[in-house]
N, C-alpha and C positions, 0 to 999 in steps of 0.2 A: 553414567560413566564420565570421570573426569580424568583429561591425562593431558599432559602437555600443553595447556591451553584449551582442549575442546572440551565442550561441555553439553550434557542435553538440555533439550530447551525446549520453548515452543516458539513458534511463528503466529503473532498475532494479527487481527485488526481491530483498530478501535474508529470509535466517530463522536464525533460534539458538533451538536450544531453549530458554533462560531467557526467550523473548519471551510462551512457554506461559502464566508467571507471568502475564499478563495478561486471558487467554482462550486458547482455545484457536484455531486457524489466525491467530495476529496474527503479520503479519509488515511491514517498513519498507521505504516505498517513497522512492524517493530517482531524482536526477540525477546524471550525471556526467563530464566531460569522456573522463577516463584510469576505466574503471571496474575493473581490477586492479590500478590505484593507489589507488580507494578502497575497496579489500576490504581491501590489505594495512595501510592508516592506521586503519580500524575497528578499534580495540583496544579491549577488553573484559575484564572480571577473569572472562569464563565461562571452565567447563571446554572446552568444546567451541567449535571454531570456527564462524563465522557462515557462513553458504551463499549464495552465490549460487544463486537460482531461478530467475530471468527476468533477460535482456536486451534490450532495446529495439531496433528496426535505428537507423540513424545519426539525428536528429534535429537538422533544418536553427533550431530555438531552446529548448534543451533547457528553458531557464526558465518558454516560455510553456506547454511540454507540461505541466513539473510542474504547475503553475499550476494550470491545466485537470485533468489526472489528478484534482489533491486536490480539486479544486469539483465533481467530478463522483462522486468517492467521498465525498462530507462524512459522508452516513451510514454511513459503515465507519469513517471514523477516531478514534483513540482520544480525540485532543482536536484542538482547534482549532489548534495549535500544534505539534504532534508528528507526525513521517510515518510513524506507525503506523496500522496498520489491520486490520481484523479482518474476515474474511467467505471466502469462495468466490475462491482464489487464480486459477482458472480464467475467474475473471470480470474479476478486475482484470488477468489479462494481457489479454482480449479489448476492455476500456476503455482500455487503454494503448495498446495496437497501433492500436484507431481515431481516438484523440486524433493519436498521432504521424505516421498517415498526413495527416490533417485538417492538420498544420502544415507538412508537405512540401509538401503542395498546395496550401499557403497558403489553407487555405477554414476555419483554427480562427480563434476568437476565446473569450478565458476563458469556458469553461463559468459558466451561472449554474446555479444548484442547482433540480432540478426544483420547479415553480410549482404544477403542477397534482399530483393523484391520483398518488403512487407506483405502477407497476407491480404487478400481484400477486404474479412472482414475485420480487418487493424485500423487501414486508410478509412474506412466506411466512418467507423466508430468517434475516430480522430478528427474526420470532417464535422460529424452530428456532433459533438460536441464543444467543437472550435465555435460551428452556427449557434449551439444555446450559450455559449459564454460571451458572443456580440448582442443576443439579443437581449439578455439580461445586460448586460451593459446601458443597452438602448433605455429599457425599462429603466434602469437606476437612474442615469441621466434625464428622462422625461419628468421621473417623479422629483429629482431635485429641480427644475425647475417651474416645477408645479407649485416648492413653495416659496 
C-alpha cells in the first residue's frame, strides 16, 4: 500500500563487525521498502560484509514503525541522529515485532519515551553494559601501552 507518503516496509537489523568499534552488540536498525536492495547499496570500506539479523514481517507504514522503534529505543541509541544502537539484540527484535504489529492494527501512535521509573530490567542492563564498555576501555588502554 502506497498513499500519501506511507509505504510498506520492513524494519530491519543489520551488524558488521567494525560497528564493535563503538561498543560491543551495537548494531543499525533501519527501514526499508526492497531490504536486499538495501544490503546490496550498504557499501562500506569494511573487510567483512554487513549482516543481515533480523527482518520485520511486511509493515502496513514502515516510517511510523521506525519512528516509534527509535522513540522507544532512545536509550540504546548511539545519538540522537544515527540508527545505531547498542544493547540486547533480543530485545530490540521483541520491541520491533510489537511496534510493527501495533501499526498493522492500526492501534501505534509514536512512542513517547518512558515518563515514569525505567523498568529494573532497563537500569540492570544499562549498568552491565556501561561496566563492559569501561572495561574494554581498560583492556584497549593496557594493550596500547604494551606496545
Amino acid at each position: 500500500m502506497e498513499s500519501e507518503g506511507v509505504t510498506d516496509g520492513y524494519i530491519y537489523i543489520m551488524f558488521n563487525e567494525m560497528f564493535n568499534y563503538y561498543g560491543p552488540d551495537t548494531v543499525k536498525i533501519g527501514k526499508s521498502i526492497d531490504v536486499a536492495k538495501r544490503m546490496n547499496a550498504y557499501t562500506t570500506s569494511y573487510v567483512k560484509p554487513t549482516e543481515l539479523k533480523y527482518v520485520s514481517q511486511l509493515c502496513k507504514n514502515d516510517t511510523l514503525a521506525e519512528s516509534a522503534v527509535f522513540k522507544q529505543l532512545h536509550a540504546f541509541r548511539m545519538a540522537k541522529n544515527r540508527e545505531f544502537v547498542r544493547g540486547d539484540a533480543a530485545m530490540f527484535i521483541e520491541t520491533i515485532d510489537a511496534i510493527v504489529d501495533d501499526v498493522n492494527n492500526g492501534v501505534c501512535e509514536p512512542y513517547e519515551p518512558p515518563r515514569e521509573e525505567e523498568p529494573q530490567a532497563v537500569i540492570e542492563a544499562k549498568r552491565i553494559m556501561t561496566q563492559n564498555i569501561k572495561r574494554d576501555k581498560r583492556k584497549s588502554k593496557k594493550k596500547i601501552k604494551k606496545k
